[in-house]
C-alpha positions as CSV (number, residue, x, y, z in Angstrom):
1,X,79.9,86.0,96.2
2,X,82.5,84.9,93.2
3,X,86.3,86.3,93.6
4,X,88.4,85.8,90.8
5,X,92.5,86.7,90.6
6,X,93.8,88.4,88.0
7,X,90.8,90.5,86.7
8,X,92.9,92.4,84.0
9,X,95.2,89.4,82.6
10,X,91.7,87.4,82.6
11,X,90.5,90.6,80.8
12,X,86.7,89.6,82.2
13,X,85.2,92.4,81.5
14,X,85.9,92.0,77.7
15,X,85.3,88.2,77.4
16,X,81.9,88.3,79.4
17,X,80.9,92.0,79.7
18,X,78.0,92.9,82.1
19,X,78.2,88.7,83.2
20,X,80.8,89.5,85.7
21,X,79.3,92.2,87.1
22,X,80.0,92.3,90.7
23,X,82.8,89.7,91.0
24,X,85.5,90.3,93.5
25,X,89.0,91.0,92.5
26,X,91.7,90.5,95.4
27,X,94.9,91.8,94.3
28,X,98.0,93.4,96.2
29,X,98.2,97.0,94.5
30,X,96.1,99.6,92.3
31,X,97.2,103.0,90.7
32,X,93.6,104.1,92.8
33,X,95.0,103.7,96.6
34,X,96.1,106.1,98.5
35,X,99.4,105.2,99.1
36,X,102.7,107.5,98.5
37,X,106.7,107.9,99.4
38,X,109.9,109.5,98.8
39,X,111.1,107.7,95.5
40,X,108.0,107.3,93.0
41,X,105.2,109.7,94.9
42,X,102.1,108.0,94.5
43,X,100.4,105.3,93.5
44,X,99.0,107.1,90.4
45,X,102.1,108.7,90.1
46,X,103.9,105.6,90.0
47,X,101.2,104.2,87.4
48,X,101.9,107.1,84.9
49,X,105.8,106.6,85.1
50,X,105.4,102.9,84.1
51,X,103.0,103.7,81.8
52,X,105.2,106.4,80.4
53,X,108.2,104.3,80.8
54,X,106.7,101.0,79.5
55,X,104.9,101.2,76.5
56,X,102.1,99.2,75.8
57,X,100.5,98.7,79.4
58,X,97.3,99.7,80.0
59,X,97.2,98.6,83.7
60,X,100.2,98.2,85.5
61,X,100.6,94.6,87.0
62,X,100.3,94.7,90.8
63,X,103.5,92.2,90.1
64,X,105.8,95.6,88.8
65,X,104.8,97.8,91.6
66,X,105.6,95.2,94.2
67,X,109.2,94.1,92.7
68,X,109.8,97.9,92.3
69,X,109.0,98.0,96.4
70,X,111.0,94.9,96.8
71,X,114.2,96.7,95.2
72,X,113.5,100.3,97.4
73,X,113.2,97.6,100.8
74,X,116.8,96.4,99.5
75,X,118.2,99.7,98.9
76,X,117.2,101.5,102.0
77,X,118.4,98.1,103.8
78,X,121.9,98.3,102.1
79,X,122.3,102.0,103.0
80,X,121.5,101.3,106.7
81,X,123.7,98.4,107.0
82,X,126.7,100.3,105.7
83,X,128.2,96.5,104.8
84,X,127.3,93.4,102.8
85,X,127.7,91.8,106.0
86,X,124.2,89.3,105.9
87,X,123.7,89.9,109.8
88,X,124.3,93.6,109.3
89,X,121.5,93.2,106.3
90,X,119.2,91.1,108.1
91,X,119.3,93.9,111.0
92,X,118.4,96.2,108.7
93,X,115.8,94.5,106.4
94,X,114.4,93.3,110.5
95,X,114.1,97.0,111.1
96,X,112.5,98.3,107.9
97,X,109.6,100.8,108.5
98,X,108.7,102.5,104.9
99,X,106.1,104.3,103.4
100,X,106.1,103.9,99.9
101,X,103.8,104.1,96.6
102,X,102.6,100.3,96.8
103,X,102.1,100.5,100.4
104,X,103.5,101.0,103.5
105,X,106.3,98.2,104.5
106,X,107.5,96.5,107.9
107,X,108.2,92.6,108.7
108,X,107.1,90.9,111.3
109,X,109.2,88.5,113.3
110,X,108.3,85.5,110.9
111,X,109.4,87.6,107.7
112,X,106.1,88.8,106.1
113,X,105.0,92.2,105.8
114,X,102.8,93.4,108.5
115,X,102.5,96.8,107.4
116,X,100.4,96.7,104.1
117,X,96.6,95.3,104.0
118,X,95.5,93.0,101.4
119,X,93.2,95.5,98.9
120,X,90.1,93.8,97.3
121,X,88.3,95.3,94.2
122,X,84.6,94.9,92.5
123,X,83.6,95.2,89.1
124,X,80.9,97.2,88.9
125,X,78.3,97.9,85.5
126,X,76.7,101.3,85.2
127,X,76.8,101.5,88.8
128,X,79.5,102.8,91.7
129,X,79.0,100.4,95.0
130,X,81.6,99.9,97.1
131,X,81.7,98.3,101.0
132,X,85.2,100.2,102.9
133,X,85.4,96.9,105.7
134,X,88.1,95.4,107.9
135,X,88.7,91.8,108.3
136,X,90.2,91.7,111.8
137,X,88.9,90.0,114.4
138,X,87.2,92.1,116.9
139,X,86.3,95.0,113.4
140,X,83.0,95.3,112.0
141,X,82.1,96.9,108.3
142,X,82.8,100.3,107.3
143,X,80.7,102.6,105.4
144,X,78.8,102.5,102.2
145,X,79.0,104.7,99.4
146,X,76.6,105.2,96.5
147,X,77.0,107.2,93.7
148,X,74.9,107.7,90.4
149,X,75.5,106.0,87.1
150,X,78.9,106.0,85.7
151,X,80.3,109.2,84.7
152,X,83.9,110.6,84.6
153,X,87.2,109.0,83.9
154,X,86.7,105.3,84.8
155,X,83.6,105.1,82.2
156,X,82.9,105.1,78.9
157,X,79.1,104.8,77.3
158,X,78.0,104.6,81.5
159,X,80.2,101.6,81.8
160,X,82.7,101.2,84.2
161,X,85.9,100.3,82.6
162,X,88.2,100.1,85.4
163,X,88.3,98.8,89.0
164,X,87.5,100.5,92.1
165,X,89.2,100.3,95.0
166,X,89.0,98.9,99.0
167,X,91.3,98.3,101.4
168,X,90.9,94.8,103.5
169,X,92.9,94.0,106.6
170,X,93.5,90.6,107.5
């Protein structure tokens, strides 16, 4: 088992084609999850905004859709404080509970955000294979889906050109 960060910036699957087959991509966000909230709708809906937006992406870095949360956690905290009093803010940013389009958002005691899982992705050749599984203590492995040979929008030729999508709790 090989996992590599930053699958698209490395752009793997053009360097070494069908060699990284199966390789593991951790990353914080995809335009494929399921996530969704009041400012941007979802995250394929946030994908073709930047897209739209931004021109010359053909992914979105995880790195965009994350400070674009970052900003929404700051405004929502600012409008709840009423005051750019920092104990008023750190109340508020303390008691931040949000569902957005890069995940859903609250902090634990120590700061970090409790709320969203860690999502890790596999590049897959010709085939669709993916494991759903939970990394918790105490959670075993999900289920397995298999699907034919590539067709449909994330192939070209019957080869996958895009990343599929878990989620991974820690």
């Amino acid at each position: 088992m090989i996992a590599v960060t930053h699958c698209e910036a490395a752009k793997l699957i053009k360097k070494f084609g069908a060699d990284v087959n199966g390789l593991l991509c951790p990353t914080q966000w995809a335009e494929t999850l399921t996530y969704s909230g009041k400012y941007f709708g979802s995250a394929g809906e946030y994908d073709k905004l930047f897209k739209a937006t931004f021109d010359g992406y053909k992914n979105v870095p995880y790195q965009a859709a994350q400070a674009t949360a970052a900003v929404l956690v700051w405004a929502e905290a600012f409008e709840r404080a009423n005051s750019f009093d920092t104990e008023a803010l750190r109340d508020a940013l303390t008691a931040t509970d949000m569902k957005t389009f890069y995940g859903n958002i609250r902090f634990s005691k120590a700061g970090n955000n409790i709320a969203k899982p860690m999502v890790l992705r596999q590049i897959l050749i010709n085939w669709f294979y993916f494991r759903s599984c939970c990394l918790r203590s105490g959670f075993g492995m999900g289920s397995d889906e298999y699907q034919k040979p590539c067709s449909g929008r994330f192939c070209h030729n019957g080869r996958l050109h895009r990343f599929h999508s878990l989620r991974i709790s820690f």
